[in-house]
MIDRENNU-869789 format. One record per residue (C-alpha): residue in one letter; x, y, z. Coordinates in nm, 3 decimals, padded with zeros to 5 digits. Layout:
+-------+---------+---------+---------+
| vexmi |       u |       v |       w |
+-------+---------+---------+---------+
|     A |       X |       Y |       Z |
...
+-------+---------+---------+---------+
This chain:
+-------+---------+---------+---------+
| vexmi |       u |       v |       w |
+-------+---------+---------+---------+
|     X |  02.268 | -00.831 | -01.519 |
|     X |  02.401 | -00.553 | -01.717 |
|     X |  02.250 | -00.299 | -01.969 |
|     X |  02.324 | -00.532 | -02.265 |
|     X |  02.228 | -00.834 | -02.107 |
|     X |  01.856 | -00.701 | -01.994 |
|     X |  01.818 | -00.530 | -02.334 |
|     X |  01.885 | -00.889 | -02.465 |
|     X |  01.635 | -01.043 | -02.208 |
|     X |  01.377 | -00.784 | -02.272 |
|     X |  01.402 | -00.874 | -02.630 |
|     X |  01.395 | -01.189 | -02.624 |
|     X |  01.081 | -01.197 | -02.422 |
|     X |  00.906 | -00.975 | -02.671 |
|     X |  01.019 | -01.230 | -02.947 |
|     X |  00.864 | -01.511 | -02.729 |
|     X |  00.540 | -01.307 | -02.672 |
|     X |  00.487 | -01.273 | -03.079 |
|     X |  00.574 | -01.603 | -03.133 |
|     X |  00.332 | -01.734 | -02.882 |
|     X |  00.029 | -01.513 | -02.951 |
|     X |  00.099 | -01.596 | -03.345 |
|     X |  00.081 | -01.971 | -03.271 |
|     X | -00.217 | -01.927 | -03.078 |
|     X | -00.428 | -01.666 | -03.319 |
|     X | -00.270 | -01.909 | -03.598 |
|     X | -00.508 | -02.185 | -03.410 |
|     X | -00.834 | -02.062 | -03.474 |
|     X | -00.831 | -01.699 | -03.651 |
|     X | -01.171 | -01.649 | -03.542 |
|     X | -01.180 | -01.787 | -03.189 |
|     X | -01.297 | -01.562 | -02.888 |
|     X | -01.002 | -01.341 | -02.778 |
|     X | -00.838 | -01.312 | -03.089 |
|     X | -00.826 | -00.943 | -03.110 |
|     X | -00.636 | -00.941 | -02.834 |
|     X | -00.406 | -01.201 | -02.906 |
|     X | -00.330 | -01.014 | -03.231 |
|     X | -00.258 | -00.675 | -03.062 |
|     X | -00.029 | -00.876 | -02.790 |
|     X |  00.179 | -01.021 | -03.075 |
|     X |  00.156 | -00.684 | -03.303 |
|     X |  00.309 | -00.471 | -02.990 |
|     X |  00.572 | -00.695 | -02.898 |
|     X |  00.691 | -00.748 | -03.257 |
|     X |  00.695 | -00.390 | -03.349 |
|     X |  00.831 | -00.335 | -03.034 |
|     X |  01.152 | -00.536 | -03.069 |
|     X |  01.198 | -00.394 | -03.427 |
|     X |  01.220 | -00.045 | -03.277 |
|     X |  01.415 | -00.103 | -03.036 |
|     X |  01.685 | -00.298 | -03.250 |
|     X |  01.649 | -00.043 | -03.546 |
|     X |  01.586 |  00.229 | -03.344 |
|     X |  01.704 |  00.212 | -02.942 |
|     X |  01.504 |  00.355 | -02.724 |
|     X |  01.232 |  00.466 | -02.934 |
|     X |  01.002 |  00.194 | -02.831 |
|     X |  00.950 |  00.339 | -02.490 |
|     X |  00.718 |  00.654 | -02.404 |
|     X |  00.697 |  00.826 | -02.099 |
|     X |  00.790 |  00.639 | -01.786 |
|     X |  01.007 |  00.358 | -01.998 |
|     X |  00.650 |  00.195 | -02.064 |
|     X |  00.646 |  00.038 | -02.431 |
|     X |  00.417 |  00.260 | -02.659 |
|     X |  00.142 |  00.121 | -02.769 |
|     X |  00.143 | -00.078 | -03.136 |
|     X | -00.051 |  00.227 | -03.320 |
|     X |  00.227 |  00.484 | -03.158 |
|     X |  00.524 |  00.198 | -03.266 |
|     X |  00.348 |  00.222 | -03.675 |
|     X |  00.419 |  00.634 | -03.600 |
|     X |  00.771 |  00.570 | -03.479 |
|     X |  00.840 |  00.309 | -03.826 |
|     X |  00.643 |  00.550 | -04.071 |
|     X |  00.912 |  00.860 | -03.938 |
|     X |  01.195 |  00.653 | -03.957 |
|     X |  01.219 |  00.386 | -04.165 |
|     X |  01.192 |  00.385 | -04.578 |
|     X |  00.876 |  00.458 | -04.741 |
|     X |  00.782 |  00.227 | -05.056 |
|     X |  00.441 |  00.165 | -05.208 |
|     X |  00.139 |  00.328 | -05.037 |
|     X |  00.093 |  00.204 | -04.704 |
|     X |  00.382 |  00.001 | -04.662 |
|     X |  00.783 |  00.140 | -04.473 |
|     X |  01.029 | -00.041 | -04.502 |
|     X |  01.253 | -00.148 | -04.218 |
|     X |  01.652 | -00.226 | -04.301 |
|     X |  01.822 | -00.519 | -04.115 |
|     X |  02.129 | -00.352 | -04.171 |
|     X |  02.094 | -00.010 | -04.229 |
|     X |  02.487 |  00.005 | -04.320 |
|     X |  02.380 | -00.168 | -04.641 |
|     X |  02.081 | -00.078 | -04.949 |
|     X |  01.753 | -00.215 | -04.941 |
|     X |  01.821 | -00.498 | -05.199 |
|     X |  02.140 | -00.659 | -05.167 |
|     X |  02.308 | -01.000 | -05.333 |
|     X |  02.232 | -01.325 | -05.196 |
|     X |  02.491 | -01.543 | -05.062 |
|     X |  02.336 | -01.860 | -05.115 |
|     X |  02.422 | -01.965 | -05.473 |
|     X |  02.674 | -02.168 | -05.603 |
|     X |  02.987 | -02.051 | -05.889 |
|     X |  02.833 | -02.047 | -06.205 |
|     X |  02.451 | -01.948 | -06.081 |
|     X |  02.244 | -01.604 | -06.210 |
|     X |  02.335 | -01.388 | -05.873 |
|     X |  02.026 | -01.267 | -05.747 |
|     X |  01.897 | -00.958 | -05.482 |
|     X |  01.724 | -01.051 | -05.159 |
|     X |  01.564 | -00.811 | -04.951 |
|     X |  01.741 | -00.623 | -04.700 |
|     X |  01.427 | -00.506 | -04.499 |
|     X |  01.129 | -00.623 | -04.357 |
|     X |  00.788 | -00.504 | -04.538 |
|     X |  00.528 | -00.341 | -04.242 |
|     X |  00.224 | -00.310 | -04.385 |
|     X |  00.127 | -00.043 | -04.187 |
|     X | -00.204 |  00.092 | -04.373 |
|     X | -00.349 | -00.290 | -04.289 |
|     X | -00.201 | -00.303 | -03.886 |
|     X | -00.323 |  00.040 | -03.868 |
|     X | -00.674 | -00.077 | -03.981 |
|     X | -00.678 | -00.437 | -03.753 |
|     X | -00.612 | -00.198 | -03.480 |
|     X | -00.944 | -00.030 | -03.518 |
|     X | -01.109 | -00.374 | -03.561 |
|     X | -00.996 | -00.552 | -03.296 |
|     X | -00.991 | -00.137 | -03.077 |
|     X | -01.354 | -00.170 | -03.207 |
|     X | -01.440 | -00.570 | -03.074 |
|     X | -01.206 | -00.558 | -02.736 |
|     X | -01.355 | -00.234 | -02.634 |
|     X | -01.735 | -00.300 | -02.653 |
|     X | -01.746 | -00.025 | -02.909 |
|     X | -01.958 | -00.276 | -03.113 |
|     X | -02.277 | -00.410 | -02.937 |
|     X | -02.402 | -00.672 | -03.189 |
|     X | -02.294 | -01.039 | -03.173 |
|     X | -02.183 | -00.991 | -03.539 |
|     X | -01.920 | -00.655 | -03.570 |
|     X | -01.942 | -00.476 | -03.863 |
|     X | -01.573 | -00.584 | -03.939 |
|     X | -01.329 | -00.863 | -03.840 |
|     X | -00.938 | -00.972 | -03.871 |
|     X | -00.938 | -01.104 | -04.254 |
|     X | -00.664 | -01.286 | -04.407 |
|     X | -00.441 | -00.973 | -04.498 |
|     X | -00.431 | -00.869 | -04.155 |
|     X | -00.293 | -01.175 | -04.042 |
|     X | -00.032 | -01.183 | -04.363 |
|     X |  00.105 | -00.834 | -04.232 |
|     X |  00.111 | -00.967 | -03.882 |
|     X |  00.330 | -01.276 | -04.013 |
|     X |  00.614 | -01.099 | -04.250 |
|     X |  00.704 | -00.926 | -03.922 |
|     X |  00.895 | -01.201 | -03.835 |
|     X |  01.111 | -01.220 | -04.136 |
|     X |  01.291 | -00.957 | -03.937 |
|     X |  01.624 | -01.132 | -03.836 |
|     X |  01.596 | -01.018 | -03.498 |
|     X |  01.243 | -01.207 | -03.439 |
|     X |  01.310 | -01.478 | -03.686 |
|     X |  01.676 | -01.566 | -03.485 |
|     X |  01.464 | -01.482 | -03.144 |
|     X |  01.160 | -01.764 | -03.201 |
|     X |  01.336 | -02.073 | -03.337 |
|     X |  01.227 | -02.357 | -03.083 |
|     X |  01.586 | -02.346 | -02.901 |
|     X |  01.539 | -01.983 | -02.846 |
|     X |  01.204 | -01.985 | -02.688 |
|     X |  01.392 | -02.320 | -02.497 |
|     X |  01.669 | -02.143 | -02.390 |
|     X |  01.499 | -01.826 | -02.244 |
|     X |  01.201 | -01.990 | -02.053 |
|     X |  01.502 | -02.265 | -01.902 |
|     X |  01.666 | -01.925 | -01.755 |
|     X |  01.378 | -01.723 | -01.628 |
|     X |  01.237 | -02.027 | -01.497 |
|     X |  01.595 | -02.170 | -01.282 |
|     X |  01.697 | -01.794 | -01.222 |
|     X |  01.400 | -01.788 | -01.037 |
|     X |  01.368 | -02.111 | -00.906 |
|     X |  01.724 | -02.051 | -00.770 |
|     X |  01.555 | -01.708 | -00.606 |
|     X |  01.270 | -01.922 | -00.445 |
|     X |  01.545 | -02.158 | -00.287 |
|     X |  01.803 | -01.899 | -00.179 |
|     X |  01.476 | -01.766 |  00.016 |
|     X |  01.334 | -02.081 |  00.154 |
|     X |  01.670 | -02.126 |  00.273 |
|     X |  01.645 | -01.770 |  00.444 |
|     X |  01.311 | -01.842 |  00.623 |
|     X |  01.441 | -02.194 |  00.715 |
|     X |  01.706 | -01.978 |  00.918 |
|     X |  01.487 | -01.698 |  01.004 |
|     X |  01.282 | -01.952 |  01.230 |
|     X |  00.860 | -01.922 |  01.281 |
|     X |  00.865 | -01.732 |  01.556 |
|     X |  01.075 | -01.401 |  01.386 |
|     X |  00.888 | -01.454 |  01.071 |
|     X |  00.581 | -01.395 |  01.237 |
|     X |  00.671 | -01.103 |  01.369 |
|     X |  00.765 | -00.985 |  01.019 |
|     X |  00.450 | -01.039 |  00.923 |
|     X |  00.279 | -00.731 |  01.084 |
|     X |  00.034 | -00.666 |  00.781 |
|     X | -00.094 | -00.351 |  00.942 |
|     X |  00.250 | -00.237 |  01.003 |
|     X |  00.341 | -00.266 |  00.633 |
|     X | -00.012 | -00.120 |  00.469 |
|     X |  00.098 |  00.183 |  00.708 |
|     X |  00.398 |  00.206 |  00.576 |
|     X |  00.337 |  00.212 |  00.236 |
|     X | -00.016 |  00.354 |  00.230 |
|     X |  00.049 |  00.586 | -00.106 |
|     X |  00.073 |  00.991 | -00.013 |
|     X | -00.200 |  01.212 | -00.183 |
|     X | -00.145 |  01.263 | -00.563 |
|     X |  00.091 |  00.946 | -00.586 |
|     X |  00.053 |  00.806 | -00.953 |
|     X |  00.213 |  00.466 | -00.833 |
|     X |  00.081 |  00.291 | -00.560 |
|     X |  00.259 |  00.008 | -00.395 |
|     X |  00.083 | -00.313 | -00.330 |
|     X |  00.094 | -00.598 | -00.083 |
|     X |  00.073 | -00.956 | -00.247 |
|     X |  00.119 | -01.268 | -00.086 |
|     X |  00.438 | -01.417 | -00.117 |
|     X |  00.506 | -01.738 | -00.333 |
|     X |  00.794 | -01.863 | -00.095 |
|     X |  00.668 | -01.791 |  00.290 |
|     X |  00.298 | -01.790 |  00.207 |
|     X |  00.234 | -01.422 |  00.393 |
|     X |  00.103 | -01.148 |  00.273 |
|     X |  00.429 | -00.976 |  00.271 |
|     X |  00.539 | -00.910 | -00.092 |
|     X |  00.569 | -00.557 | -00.148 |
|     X |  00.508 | -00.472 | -00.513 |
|     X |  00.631 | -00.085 | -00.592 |
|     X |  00.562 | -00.175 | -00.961 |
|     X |  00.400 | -00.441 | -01.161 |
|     X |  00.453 | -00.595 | -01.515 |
|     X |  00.405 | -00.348 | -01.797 |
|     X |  00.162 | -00.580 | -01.969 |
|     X | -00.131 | -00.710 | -01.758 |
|     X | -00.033 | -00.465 | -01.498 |
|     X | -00.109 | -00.753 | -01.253 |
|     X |  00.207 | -00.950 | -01.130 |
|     X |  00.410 | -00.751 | -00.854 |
|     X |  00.780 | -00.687 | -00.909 |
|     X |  00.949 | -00.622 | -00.568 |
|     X |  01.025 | -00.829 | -00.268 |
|     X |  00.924 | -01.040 |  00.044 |
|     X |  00.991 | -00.855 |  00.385 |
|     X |  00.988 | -01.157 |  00.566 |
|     X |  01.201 | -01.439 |  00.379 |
|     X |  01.361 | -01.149 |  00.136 |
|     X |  01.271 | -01.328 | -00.205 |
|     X |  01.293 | -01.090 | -00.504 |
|     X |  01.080 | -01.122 | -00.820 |
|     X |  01.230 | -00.916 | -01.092 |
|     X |  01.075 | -00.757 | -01.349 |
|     X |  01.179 | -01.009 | -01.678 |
|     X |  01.007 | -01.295 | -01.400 |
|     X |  00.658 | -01.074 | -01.371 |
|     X |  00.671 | -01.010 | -01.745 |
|     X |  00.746 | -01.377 | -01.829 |
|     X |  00.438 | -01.468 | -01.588 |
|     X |  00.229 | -01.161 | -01.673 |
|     X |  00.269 | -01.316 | -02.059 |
|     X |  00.194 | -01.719 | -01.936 |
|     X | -00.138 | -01.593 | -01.736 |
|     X | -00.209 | -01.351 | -02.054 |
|     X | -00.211 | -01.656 | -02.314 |
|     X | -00.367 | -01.915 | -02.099 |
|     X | -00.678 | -01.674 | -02.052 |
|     X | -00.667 | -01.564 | -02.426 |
|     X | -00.701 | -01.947 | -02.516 |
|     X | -00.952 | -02.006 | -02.214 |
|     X | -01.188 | -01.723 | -02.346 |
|     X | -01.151 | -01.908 | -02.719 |
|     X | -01.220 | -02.257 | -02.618 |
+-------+---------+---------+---------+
């Protein structure tokens, strides 16, 4: 996969994770997990504005994707300031912010669509401290002393008249990505299968020297990233060496198996780190 192609993944997926926390907040507004089903969809949203607008902006230190507040900084520098509160983002910023539809026929009025998307970033920056306020046990009482309100939810919503999100999150999109993630990896699983199939039982337990491997990757003092051993979804041991994990739960490994060599890459963690993520968001509302 090139550089184009996994900036292309990496936004789609981001496109897929707004679309599906939106449907899900758009459920029940007030449900249990909410606020963090809003701040999913917010990050991920701003997120693949930046990076389309702005390339390589949406990352921090590290490559990790800022966080939504620190995305609001990045549009309020850089894009075009209109009423109080609210930047403006250009689709294309060859062209002004108001420019003449094409859809009307000889003899209509012409008429001047937006060329931007509105961010409301006075209200995002102010759902941030509610749901900051509710996710982080910053409010003990059953009943916090604020909570997401209609215009919070309208700001999350015009994000996707962004053509890059709007394009990303029609239903043959969504299709189209979760088909490939899904049969690249399947296709990984088999290749690997097919590996330990050749490998035979008796060399693939031997492989599977847990000690060995916990020795060998035991972190040094100081290390920041520590690699992990999971077990493996193909051979079953605990043999999956994780140097990283998915930059969202921080929970699904991205490395490989050192006994049937299957590979889990990091758009397959993120696309399972985001399926775990929204199952347990609708879980803690039901």
């Amino acid at each position: 996969m090139d550089q184009k192609e996994r900036f292309d993944a990496t936004q789609q997926r981001r496109a897929k994770q707004f679309a599906l926390c939106s449907y899900a907040l758009g459920r029940d507004p007030s449900a249990r997990g909410a606020e963090a089903l809003f701040d999913q969809a917010l990050t991920n949203g701003l997120a693949l504005i930046v990076a389309h607008m702005w390339p390589g902006k949406e990352s921090g230190r590290r490559g990790r994707m800022l966080s939504a507040r620190d995305l609001l900084v990045v549009i309020k520098a850089e894009g075009i300031s209109a009423e109080s509160g609210v930047t403006r983002v250009l689709h294309d910023p060859a062209k002004p912010e108001f420019v003449k539809s094409p859809w009307f026929e000889p003899g209509d009025e012409e008429r001047l669509v937006a060329n931007f998307t509105e961010v409301r970033t006075s209200v995002l920056e102010r759902a941030l401290d509610i749901t900051q306020e509710i996710r982080h046990a910053r409010e003990v009482s059953d009943n916090p002393t604020e909570a997401l309100a209609e215009e919070h939810l309208e700001a999350l919503d015009v994000l996707s008249d962004h053509p890059e999100i709007s394009h990303a999150i029609s239903v043959e999109g969504l299709a189209a990505y979760e088909t490939k993630v899904s049969s690249d990896d399947d296709a990984e699983q088999a290749r690997a299968a097919r590996y330990l199939e050749a490998l035979g039982e008796d060399e693939a337990q031997r492989r599977a020297d847990v000690d060995e491997l916990r020795d060998r990757f035991a972190p040094a003092p100081g290390d920041v990233d520590i690699t992990t051993l999971e077990d493996c979804p193909v051979c079953g041991y605990e043999t999956f060496v994780a140097p990283s994990r998915d930059g969202y739960l921080d929970e699904v490994g991205i490395g490989h198996c050192f006994v049937c060599s299957y590979e889990r890459t990091d758009i397959v963690a993120e696309d399972l780190a985001n399926t775990l993520y929204i199952r347990r968001a609708i879980e803690r509302s039901d």
